[in-house]
KEVEXTOR-938181 format. One line per field, with one value per residue (C-alpha): x, y, z. Coordinates in nm, 3 decimals. Example, Ala and Ser with C-alpha at 12.3 -4.5 7.8 and 13.67 -1.06 7.14 Angstrom:
east <- c(1.230;1.367)
north <- c(-0.450;-0.106)
up <- c(0.780;0.714)
This chain:
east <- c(13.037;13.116;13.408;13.335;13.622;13.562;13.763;14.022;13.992;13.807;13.438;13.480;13.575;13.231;13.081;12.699;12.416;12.698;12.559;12.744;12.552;12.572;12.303;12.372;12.190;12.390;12.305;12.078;12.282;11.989;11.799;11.381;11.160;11.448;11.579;11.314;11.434;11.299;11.002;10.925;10.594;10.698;10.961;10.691;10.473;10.687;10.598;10.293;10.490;10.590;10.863;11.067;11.282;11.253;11.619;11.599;11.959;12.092;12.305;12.515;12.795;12.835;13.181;13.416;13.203;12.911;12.833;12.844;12.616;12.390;12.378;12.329;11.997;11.915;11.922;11.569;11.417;11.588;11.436;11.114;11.031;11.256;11.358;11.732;11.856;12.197;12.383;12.724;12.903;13.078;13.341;13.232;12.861;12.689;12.925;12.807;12.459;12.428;12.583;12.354;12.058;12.125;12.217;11.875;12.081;11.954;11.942;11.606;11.720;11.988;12.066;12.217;12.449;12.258;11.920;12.050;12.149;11.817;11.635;11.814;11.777;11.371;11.367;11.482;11.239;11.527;11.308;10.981;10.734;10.664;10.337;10.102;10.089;10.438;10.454;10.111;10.343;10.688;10.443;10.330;10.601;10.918;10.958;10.925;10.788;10.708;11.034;11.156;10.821;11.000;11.343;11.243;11.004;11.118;11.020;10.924;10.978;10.646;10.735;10.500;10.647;10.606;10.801;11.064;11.323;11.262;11.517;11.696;12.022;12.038;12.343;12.300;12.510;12.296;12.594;12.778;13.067;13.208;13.379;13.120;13.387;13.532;13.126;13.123;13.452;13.339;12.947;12.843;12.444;12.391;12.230;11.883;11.803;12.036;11.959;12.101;12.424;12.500;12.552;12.690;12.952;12.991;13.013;13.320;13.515;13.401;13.531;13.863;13.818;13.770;13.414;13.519;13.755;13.652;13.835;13.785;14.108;14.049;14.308;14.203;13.807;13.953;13.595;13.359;13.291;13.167;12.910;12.797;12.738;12.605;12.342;12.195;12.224;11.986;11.785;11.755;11.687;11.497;11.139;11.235;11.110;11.359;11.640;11.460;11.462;11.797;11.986;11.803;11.905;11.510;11.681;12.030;12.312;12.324;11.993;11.991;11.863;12.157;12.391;12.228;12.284;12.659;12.702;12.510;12.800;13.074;12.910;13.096;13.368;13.564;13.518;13.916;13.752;13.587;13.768;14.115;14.296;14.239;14.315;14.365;14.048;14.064;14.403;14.330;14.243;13.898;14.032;14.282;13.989;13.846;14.130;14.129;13.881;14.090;14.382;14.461;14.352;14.063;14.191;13.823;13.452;13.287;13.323;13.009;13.046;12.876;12.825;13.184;13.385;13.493;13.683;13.950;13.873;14.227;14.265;14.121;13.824;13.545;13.201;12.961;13.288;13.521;13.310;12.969;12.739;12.401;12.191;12.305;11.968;11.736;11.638;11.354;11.226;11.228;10.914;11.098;11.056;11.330;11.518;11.788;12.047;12.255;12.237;12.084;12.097;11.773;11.675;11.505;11.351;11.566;11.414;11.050;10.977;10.735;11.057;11.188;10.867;10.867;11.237;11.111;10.813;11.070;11.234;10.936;10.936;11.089;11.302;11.459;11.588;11.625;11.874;12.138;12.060;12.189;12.514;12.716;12.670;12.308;12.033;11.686;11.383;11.156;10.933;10.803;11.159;11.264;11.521;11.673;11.760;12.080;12.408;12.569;12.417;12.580;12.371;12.071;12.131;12.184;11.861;11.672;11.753;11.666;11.376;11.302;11.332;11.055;11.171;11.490;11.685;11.960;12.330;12.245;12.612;12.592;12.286;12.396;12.598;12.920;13.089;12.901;12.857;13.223;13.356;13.320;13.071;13.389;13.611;13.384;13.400;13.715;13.770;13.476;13.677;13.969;13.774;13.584;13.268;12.946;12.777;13.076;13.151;12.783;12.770;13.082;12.965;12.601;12.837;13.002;12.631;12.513;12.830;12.671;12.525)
north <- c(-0.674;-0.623;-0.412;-0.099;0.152;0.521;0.837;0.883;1.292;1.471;1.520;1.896;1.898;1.816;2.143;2.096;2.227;2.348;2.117;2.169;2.071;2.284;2.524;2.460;2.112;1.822;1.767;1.512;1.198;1.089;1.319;1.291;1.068;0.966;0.658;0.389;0.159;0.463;0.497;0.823;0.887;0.828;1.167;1.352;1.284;1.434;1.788;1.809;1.888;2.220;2.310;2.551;2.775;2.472;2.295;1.953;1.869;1.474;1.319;1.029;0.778;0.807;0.973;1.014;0.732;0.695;1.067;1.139;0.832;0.972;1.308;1.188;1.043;1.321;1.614;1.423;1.514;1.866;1.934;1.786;1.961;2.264;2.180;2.192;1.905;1.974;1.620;1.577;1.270;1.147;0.860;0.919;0.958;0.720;0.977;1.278;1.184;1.119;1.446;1.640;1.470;1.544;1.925;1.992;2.074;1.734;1.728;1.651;1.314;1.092;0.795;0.502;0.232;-0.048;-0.010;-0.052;0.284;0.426;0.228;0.335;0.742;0.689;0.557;0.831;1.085;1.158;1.041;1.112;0.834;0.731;0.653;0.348;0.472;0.473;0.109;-0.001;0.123;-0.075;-0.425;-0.347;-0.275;-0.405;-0.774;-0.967;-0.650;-0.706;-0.788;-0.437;-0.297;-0.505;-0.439;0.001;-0.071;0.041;0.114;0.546;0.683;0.604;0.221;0.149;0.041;0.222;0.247;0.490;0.381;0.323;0.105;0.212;0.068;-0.318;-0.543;-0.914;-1.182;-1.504;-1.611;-1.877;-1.774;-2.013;-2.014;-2.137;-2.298;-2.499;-2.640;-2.709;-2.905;-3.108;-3.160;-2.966;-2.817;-2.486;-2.665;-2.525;-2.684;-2.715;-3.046;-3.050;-2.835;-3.083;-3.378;-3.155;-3.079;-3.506;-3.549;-3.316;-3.493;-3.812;-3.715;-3.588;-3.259;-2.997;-2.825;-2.503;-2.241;-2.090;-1.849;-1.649;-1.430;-1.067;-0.929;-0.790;-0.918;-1.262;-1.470;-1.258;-1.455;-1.769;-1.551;-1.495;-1.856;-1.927;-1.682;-1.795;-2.102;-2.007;-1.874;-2.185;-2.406;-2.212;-1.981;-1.604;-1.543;-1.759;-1.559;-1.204;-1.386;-1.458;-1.186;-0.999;-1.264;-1.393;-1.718;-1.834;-1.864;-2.216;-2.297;-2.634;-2.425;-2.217;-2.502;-2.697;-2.368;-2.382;-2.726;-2.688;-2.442;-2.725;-2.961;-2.787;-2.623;-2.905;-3.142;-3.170;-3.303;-3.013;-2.759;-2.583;-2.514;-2.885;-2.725;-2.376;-2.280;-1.941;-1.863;-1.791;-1.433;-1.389;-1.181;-1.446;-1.741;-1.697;-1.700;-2.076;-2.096;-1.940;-2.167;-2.486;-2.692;-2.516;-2.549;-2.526;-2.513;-2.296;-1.991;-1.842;-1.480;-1.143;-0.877;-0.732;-1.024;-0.976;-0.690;-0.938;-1.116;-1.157;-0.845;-0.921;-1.142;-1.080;-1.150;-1.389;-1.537;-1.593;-1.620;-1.620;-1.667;-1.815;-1.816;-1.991;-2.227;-2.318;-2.670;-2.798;-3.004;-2.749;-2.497;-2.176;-2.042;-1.837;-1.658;-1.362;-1.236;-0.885;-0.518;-0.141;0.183;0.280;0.689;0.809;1.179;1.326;1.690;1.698;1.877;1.888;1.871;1.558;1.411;1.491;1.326;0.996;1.034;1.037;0.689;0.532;0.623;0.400;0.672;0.731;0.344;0.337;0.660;0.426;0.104;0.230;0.383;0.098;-0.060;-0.037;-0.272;-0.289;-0.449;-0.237;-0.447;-0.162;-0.061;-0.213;-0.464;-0.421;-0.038;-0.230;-0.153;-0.462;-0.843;-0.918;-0.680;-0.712;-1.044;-0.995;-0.815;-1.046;-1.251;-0.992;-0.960;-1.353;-1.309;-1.435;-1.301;-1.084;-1.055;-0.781;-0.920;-1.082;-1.003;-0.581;-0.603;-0.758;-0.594;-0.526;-0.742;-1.027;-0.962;-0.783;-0.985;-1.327;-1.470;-1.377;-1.542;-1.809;-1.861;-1.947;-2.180;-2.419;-2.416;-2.477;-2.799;-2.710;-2.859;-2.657;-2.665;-2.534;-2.244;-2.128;-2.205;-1.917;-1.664;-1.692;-1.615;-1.321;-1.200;-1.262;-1.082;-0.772;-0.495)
up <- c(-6.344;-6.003;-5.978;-5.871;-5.903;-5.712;-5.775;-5.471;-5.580;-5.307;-5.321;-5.276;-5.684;-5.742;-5.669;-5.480;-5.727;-6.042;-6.284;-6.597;-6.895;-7.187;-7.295;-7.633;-7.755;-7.910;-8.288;-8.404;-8.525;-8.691;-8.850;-8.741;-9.009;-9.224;-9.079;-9.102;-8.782;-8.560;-8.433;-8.523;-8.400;-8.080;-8.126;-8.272;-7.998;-7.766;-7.916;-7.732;-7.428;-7.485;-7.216;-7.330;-7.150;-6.922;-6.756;-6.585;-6.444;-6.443;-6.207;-6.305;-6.306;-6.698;-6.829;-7.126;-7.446;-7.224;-7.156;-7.531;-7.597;-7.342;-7.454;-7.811;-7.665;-7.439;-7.744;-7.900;-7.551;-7.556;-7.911;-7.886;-7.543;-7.588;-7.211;-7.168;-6.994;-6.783;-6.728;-6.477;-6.455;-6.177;-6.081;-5.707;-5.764;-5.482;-5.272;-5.417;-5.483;-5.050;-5.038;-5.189;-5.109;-4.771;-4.829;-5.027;-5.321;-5.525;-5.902;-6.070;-6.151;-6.061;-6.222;-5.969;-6.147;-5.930;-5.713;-5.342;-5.250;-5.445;-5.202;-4.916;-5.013;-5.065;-4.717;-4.622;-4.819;-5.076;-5.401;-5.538;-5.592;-5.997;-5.942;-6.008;-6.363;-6.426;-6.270;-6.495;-6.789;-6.673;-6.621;-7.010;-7.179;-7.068;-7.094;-6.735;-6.669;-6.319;-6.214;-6.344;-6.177;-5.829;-5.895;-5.864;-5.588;-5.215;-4.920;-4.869;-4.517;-4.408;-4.453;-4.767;-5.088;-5.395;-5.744;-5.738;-5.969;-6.353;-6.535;-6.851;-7.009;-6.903;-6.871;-6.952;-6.735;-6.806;-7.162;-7.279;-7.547;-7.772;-8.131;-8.384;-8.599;-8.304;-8.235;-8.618;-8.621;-8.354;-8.443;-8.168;-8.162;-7.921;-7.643;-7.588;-7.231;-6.916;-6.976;-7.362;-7.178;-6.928;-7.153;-7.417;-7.126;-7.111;-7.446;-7.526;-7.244;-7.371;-7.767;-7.519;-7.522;-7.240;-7.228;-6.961;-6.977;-6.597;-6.422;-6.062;-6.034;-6.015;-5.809;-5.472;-5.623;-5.676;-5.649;-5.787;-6.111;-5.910;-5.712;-6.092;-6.191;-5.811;-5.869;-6.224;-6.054;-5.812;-6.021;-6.254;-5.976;-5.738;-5.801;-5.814;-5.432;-5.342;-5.466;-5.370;-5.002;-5.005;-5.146;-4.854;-4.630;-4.517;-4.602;-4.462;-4.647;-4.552;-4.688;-4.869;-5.170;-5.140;-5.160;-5.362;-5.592;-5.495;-5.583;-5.929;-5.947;-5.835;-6.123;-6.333;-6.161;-5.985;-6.220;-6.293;-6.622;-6.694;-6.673;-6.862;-6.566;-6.286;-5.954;-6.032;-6.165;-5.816;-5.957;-6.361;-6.442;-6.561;-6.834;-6.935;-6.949;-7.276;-7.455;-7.432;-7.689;-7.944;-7.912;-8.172;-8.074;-7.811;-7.507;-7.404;-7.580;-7.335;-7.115;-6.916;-6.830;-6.891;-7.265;-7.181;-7.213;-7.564;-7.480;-7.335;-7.630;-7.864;-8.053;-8.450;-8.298;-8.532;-8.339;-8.527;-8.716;-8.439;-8.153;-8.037;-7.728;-7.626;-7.318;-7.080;-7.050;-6.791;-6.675;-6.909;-6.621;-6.339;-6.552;-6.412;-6.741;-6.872;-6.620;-6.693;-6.450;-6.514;-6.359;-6.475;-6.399;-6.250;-6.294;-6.009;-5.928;-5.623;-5.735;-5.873;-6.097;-6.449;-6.639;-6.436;-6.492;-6.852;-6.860;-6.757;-7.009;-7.252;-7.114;-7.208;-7.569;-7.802;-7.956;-7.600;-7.656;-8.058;-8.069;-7.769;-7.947;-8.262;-8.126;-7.841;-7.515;-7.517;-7.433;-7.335;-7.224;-7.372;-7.611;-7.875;-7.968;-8.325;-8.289;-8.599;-8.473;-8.258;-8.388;-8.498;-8.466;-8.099;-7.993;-8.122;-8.026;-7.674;-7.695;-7.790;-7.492;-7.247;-7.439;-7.423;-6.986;-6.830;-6.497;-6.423;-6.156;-6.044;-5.957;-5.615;-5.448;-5.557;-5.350;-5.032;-4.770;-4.922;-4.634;-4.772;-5.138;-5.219;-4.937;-4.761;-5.103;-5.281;-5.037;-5.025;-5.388;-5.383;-5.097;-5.247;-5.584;-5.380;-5.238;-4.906;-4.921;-5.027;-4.706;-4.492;-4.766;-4.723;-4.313;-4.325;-4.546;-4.315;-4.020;-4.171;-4.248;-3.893;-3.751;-3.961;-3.703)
């Protein structure tokens, strides 16, 4: 998602170098060799790094459910290595984290919610290179693999690229939610193809129905979910160096492909046919736009957006009953394979160390993955972790689809300049919706861009 809220508390209450993990480890929720969906042997193999007496401190954005979750994971590292591992959270981390980069007072490891400013602190000499092992290991294991080996690549401060950043805990954006009973009712198959999604899209109309429940209000971020369906669609009609050279801009804006992307966008979003709200599709609350397909009859069929959605879900909505999602397809005809959009936080070394070293050793076991999986909000792309170790069927589900990626790509807009992507894209957005014309709506947002210095 793209909202990014930081603390308005002053920086100072983060004290530089006070990382305040506890000394004592967190119990094991699941106790070693006695739940079968774990890949034990992968824990036990961890005991033939004997660090004890050893601390590695963390860095991250991760408070309140998620620092429990992580710590959960974190106390299988602390007792197979012996090393204690001191996390902080922080609302104003990509503050902090500049901070104390810059004062030599770094933790081990930080962990960045999204890859740009990573990049930007190892051009400055700020992070410590993975190593060509450590990117061997990403292109083996992780599915699409050498997108995530691209995606942590950057540029050191001699100029030459090298992997710095190793993905763990993955967001999926590329989803199409529905309510199974409504598709039954009506006859309706999952469509498998953009192809099969399009004319499912005619069809409903055609039996007088409306396929789209699509909303861009967000407040101040009003736009943001069209920069979302803009980007799969780039990545469903384009190759993946396409979309690497335009979210860094070595293509225009107003590109043909770019628009052509926008308009693949327009197919379905001013269609007054199409669509719940004719007309006012800019002003309907994101959060509010699902709930059309829970009314009687459903006000809509469909409604593209990201793994949180059901939280604005109506209270009582019982996943797998109520509603459901699939991937939003790619076009049979195009061979671009199976493209995935969404975001990660990357873990990068900002203090090296043995211990930090040994810490992203750990990432690469499949326990490091299982122990999240089976608690919330996890997913992965790691393809030796069991499946079945997920928490409930949405998200083993939603694994599976990341797992199904033939090529992944990072939210294009968090990774422009936030004039463009939190700004004039947004904007942009908006006005096309509104009914300016693709190519205009692109020609401004290169301008802002250009204006850039």
């Amino acid at each position: 998602m793209k909202l990014r809220y930081l603390s308005c508390c002053a920086l100072a209450a983060l004290a530089v170098g006070a990382w305040g993990g506890s000394a004592a480890h967190a119990e094991l929720l699941f106790k070693p060799g006695e739940d079968a969906r774990f890949n034990w042997d992968s824990y036990e193999a961890l005991k033939a790094n004997d660090l004890s007496g050893k601390t590695v401190t963390l860095f991250g954005p991760w408070l309140g459910p998620d620092k429990e979750l992580v710590e959960n994971t974190l106390a299988y590292f602390e007792e197979a290595t012996g090393i204690d591992v001191q996390y902080s959270g922080s609302d104003s981390f990509e503050q902090q984290i500049v901070i104390d980069t810059q004062a030599g007072s770094a933790p081990n490891v930080a962990i960045f919610p999204q890859p740009g400013l990573a990049a930007d602190l190892a051009a400055k000499g700020f992070l410590a290179s993975l190593g060509s092992d450590t990117a061997d290991w990403v292109r083996d294991n992780y599915a699409a693999g050498q997108s995530w080996v691209d995606l942590g690549s950057f540029a050191g401060k001699d100029g030459a690229k090298d992997l710095y950043g190793f993905f763990y805990k993955v967001d999926v954006k590329s989803l199409v939610w529905y309510s199974p009973d409504n598709f039954e009712d009506a006859g309706y198959e999952v469509p498998q193809t953009m192809e099969e999604l399009k004319a499912l899209s005619e069809q409903i109309v055609a039996d007088g129905g409306t396929p789209w429940c699509i909303g861009l209000g967000s407040g101040g971020a009003t736009g943001w979910p069209g920069t979302d369906w803009v980007e799969d669609m780039m990545l469903r009609t384009q190759s993946p160096d396409v979309y690497d050279q335009w979210v860094k801009n070595e293509i225009s804006f107003d590109d043909p492909r770019v628009v052509g992307a926008i308009e693949e966008f327009g197919w379905f979003a001013n269609n007054e046919k199409f669509v719940d709200t004719p007309g006012a599709v800019a002003a309907s609350d994101f959060r509010d736009s699902p709930k059309g397909l829970f009314s009687s009859p459903p006000a809509c069929y469909m409604h593209r957006q990201a793994s949180f959605i059901p939280s604005f879900f109506p209270e009582g909505t019982e996943m797998g009953v109520d509603a459901d999602f699939f991937y939003f397809p790619a076009y049979e005809g195009k061979d671009l394979g199976s493209p995935v959009l969404g975001a990660g936080t990357v873990f990068a070394i900002t203090n090296d160390s043995p211990e930090a070293r040994a810490l992203i050793d750990f990432l690469k076991s499949p326990i490091a993955h299982e122990v999240w999986m089976a608690q919330s909000g996890f997913l992965t792309p790691h393809k030796g972790v069991n499946v079945d170790a997920y928490a409930d069927d949405t998200l083993k589900g939603l694994g599976e689809i990341l797992l199904g990626a033939t090529t992944f790509r990072f939210d294009g807009s968090d990774l422009m300049p936030g004039a463009v992507g939190a700004g004039s894209f947004w904007t942009g957005m908006v006005d096309f919706v509104g009914g300016k014309p693709a190519d205009e709506v692109a020609k401004e947002i290169q301008t802002s861009w250009d204006a850039i210095k």
